[in-house]
Phi, psi and omega in degrees: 000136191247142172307119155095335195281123190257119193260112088014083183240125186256118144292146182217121159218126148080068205222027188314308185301327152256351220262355171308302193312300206293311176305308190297341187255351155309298205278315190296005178314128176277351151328135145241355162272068179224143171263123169275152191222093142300115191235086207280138161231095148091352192305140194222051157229222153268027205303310192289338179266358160307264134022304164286346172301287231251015176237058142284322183274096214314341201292354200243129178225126176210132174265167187218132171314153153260346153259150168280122169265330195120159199277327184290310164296322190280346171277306201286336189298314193314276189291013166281286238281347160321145169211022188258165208260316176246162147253122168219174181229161178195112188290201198263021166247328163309175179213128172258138179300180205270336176258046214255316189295286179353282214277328181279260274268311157325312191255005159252342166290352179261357163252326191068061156268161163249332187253068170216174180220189230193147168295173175191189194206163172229170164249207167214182195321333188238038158070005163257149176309112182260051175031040156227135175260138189228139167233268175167189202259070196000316162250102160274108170284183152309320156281344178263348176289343182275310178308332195209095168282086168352291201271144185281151176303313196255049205233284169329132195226104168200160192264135210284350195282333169274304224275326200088155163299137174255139176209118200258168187286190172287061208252124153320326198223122155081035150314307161277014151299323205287302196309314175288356183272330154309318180284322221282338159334315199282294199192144133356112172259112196271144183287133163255086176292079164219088192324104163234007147181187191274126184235133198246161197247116214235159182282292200245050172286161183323306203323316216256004164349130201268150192269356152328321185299324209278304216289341167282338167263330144315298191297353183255332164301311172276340185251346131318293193283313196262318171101027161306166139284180206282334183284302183289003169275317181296317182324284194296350174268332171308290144009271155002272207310291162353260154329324151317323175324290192285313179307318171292353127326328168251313163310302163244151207238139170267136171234000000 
């Protein structure tokens, strides 16, 4: 583990149309102690010669499944392959503004946190703003990371020397759910209340999933991933569902 150092971890699949971008705003960091971890499963578009542009820069290490695997195997290859004092993550379609390391490795060594995550905004495919701004809850305790999970993946900060390595099961869907339900055991996640990147909203992302769909992926998250039993994993994923409600309702805001 290197001291100061922030391991990045990008999953990437079929994601040749943005993932420049997504890289390029990793590098535009006024950070500069940071590792990028690209870990591709399988992509059958340009995602790899896209990609291959940028590892002039020793700082960017990038791997490739041999199989298509998942979002869940290609993230934990990811986070073995860290070597960093921190994590953060950011998939190959996002974008982090140019201070996003910068200001959280400040507030949270300057609170002496291990755990927070940061406001955001979102786009769409061709990068324009659709004014909706999101934020949370100041603290996410363990109950409240069980109703919702709060922090955007590519939002979340934490330090490995506490928390330890995470390596989540094989899950199709709310892989970077699985991950917050594991830290949020450790420690409190605190809000860095600041827009510090882009989250984009693509026509056939997950997000938008219908709910029977949405509501069989909550339920194999907590009762697969997490080892519920079976009645109190549908109770939380109903639960899930709720609160997912409520967040866009409180949480996000038209600016």
């Amino acid at each position: 583990m290197e001291k100061g150092l922030v391991s990045v971890i990008m999953p990437s699949w079929n994601t040749g149309k943005f993932i420049a971008e997504s890289i390029q705003s990793v590098i535009n960091q006024t950070y500069s102690n940071w590792e990028l971890i690209i870990v591709d499963d399988c992509s059958n578009d340009n995602t790899d010669s896209v990609v291959k542009q940028f590892l002039s820069d020793s700082r960017i290490k990038y791997f490739k499944n041999e199989h298509n695997s998942g979002a869940a195997v290609t993230r934990n290859k990811a986070l073995r392959e860290a070597n960093g004092e921190w994590i953060a993550f950011l998939d190959s379609d996002d974008l982090w503004l140019p201070e996003k390391l910068e200001k959280q490795i400040d507030f949270m060594i300057s609170h002496d946190y291990v755990f927070s995550y940061h406001e955001y905004e979102k786009i769409d495919e061709e990068d324009k703003q659709l004014n909706i701004y999101v934020t949370g809850p100041e603290i996410v305790t363990k109950r409240k990371m069980y109703n919702y999970g709060y922090p955007g993946c590519l939002t979340f900060m934490y330090n490995v020397k506490t928390m330890g390595q995470i390596q989540i099961k094989d899950i199709k869907k709310n892989n970077d759910y699985a991950i917050l339900l594991q830290l949020c055991k450790k420690a409190d996640c605190y809000l860095l209340r600041e827009n510090l990147a882009e989250y984009r909203i693509r026509k056939k992302s997950i997000s938008h999933d219908k709910l029977k769909k949405k509501l069989k992926s909550h339920y194999d998250l907590f009762r697969y991933c997490d080892g519920k039993p079976a009645i109190i994993a549908f109770w939380y994923a109903c639960w899930n569902m709720w609160y997912g409600v409520m967040k866009k309702i409180v949480y996000e805001k038209n600016i």
